[in-house]
C-alpha positions as CSV (number, residue, x, y, z in Angstrom):
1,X,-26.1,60.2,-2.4
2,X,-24.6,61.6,-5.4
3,X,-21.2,59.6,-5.0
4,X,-23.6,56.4,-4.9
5,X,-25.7,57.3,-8.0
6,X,-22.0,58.2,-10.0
7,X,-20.3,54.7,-8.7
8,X,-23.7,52.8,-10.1
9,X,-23.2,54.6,-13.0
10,X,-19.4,53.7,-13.3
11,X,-20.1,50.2,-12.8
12,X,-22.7,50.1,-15.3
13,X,-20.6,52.0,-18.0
14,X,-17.4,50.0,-17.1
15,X,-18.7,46.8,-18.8
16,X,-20.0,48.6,-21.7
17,X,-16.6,50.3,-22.6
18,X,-14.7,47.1,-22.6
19,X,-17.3,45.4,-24.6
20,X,-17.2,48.3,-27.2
21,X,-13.5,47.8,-28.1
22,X,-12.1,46.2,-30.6
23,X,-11.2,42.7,-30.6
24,X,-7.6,43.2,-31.5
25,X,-6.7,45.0,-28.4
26,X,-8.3,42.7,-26.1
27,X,-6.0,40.1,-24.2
28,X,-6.1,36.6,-25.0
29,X,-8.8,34.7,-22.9
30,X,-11.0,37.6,-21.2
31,X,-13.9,37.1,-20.0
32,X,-16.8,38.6,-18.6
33,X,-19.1,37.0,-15.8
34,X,-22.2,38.3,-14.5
35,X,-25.1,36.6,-11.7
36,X,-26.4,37.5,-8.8
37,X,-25.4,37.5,-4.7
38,X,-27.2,36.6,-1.9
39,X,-25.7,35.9,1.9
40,X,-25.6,37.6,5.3
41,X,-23.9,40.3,7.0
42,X,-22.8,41.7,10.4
43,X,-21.3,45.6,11.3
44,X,-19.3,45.1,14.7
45,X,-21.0,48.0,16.4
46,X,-23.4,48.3,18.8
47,X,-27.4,47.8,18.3
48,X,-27.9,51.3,19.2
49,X,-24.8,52.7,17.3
50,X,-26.4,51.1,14.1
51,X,-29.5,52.2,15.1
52,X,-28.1,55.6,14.8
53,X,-26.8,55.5,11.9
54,X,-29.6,54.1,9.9
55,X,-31.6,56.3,11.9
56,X,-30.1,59.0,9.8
57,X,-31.8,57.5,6.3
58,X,-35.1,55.8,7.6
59,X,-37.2,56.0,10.2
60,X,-35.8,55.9,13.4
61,X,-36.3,52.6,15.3
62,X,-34.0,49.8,16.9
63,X,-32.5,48.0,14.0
64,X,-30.2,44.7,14.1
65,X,-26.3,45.0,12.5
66,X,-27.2,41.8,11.4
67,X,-28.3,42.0,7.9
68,X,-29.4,39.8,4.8
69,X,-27.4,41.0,1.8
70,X,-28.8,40.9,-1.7
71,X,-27.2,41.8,-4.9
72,X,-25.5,41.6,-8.4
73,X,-21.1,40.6,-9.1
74,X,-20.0,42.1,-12.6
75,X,-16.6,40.7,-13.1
76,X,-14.5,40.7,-15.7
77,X,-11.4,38.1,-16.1
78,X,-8.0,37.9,-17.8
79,X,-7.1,34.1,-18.2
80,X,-3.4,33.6,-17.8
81,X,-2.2,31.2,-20.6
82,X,-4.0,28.0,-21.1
83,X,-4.7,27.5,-17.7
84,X,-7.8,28.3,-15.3
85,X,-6.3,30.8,-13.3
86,X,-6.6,34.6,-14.0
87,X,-6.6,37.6,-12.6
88,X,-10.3,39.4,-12.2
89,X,-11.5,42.9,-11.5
90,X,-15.1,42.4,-10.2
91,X,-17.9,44.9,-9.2
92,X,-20.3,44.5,-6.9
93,X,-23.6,46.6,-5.9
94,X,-25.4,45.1,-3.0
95,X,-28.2,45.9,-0.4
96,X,-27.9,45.2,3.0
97,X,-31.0,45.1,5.4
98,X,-34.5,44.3,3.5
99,X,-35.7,42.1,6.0
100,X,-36.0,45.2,8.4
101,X,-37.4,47.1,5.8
102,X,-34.5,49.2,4.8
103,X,-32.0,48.9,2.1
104,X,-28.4,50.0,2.7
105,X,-26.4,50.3,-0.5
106,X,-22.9,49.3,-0.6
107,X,-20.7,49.4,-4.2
108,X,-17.2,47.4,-3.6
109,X,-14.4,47.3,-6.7
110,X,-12.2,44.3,-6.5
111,X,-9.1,43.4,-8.0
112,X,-7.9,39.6,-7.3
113,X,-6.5,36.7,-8.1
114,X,-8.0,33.3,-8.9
115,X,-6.1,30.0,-9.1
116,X,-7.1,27.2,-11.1
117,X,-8.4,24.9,-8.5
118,X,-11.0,27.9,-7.5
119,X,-9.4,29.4,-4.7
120,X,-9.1,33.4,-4.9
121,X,-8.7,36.3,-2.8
122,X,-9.2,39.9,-3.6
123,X,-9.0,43.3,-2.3
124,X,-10.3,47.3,-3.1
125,X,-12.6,50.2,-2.3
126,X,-15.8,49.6,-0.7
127,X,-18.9,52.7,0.1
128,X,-21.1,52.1,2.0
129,X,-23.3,53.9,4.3
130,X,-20.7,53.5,7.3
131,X,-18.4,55.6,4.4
132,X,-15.3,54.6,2.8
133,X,-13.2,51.5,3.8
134,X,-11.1,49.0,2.5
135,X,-12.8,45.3,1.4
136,X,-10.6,42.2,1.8
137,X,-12.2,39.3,0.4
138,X,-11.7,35.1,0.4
139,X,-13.5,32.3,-1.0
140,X,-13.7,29.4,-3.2
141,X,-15.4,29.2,-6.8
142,X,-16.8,25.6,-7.8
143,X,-17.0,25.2,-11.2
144,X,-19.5,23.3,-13.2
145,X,-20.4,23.2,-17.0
146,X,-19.8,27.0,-17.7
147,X,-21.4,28.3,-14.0
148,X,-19.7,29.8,-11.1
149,X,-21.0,29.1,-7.6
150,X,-18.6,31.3,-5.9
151,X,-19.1,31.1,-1.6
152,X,-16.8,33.9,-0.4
153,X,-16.0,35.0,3.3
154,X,-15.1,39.5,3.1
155,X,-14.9,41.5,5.8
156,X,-14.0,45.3,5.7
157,X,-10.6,46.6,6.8
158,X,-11.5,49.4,10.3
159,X,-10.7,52.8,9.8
160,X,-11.5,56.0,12.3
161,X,-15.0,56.5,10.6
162,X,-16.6,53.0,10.0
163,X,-16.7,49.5,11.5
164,X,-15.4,46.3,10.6
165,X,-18.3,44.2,8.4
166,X,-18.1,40.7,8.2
167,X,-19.7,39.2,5.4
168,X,-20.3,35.4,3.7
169,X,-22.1,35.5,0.4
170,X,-22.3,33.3,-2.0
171,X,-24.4,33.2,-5.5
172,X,-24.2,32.1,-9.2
173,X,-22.1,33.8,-11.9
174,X,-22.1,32.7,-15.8
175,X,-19.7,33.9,-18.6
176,X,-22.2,36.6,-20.8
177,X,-19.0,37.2,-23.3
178,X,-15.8,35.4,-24.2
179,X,-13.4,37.2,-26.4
180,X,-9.9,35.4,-27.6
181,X,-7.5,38.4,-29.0
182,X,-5.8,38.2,-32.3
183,X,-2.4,36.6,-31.3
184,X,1.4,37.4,-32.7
């Protein structure tokens, strides 16, 4: 629990430290996007074996791997040039599982790419309550007037200690600060 409570903290402080630097050393064209996620999810294990596991946090009971997924995408871009694609590091804290009356935390740290027709792709570190794994996410971003309806396809790379988790979210995201660097 205390790894969950120090990644929400990192997320949270991340933003702020890049907002509090000066202007000068910030690239050209970065931006940072924030709005919420919403979508569904599935862990490719048994109904008992997720049973289990949540069983371990909440009240034991049969519980579904299939799970609504609510939550909140931080991201932060670097525009490349004078076009629309950029690179992006984006955070996202989500919970898995209200409708059964549990809430399963999961903090994922993306780094990806973006092209300018709204296609992107991005991977990184994901901690959940099925432990540590690898996130590889897919998706398209439709843009329109200044907000971001992103509809993305992610599903976790399998490792010996969790399962694979497919997920398709998809939300609103809107730019909260623009910053243009002072150029040579």
């Amino acid at each position: 629990m205390k790894t969950v409570v120090l990644a929400f903290v990192f997320v949270l402080a991340l933003p702020l430290a890049i907002s509090a630097q000066d202007e000068t050393n910030e690239p050209e064209g970065f931006n940072f996007i924030i709005g919420p996620r919403i979508g569904y999810s599935y862990a490719f294990m048994s109904q008992a074996d997720f049973s289990s596991l949540v069983g371990q946090v909440f009240p034991a009971g049969s519980y579904s791997p299939a799970t609504t997924v609510f939550g909140l995408s931080l991201e932060q871009r670097i525009l490349l040039g004078q076009t629309r694609s950029h690179f992006a590091f984006q955070e996202v804290l989500a919970i898995h599982g209200l409708e059964q009356s549990i809430a399963l935390p999961v903090l994922a740290a993306l780094i990806g790419y973006r092209d300018g027709s709204g296609i992107e792709a991005g991977i990184g570190p994901m901690l959940s309550a099925n432990g540590i794994s690898v996130l590889a996410a897919f998706g398209y971003t439709f843009s329109f007037k200044g907000v971001y309806i992103p509809v993305d396809l992610s599903m976790t790379i399998p490792n010996s200690k969790s399962a694979t988790l497919l997920s398709v979210t998809s939300g609103f995201n809107f730019i909260i600060e623009k910053k243009k660097g002072i150029g040579p």
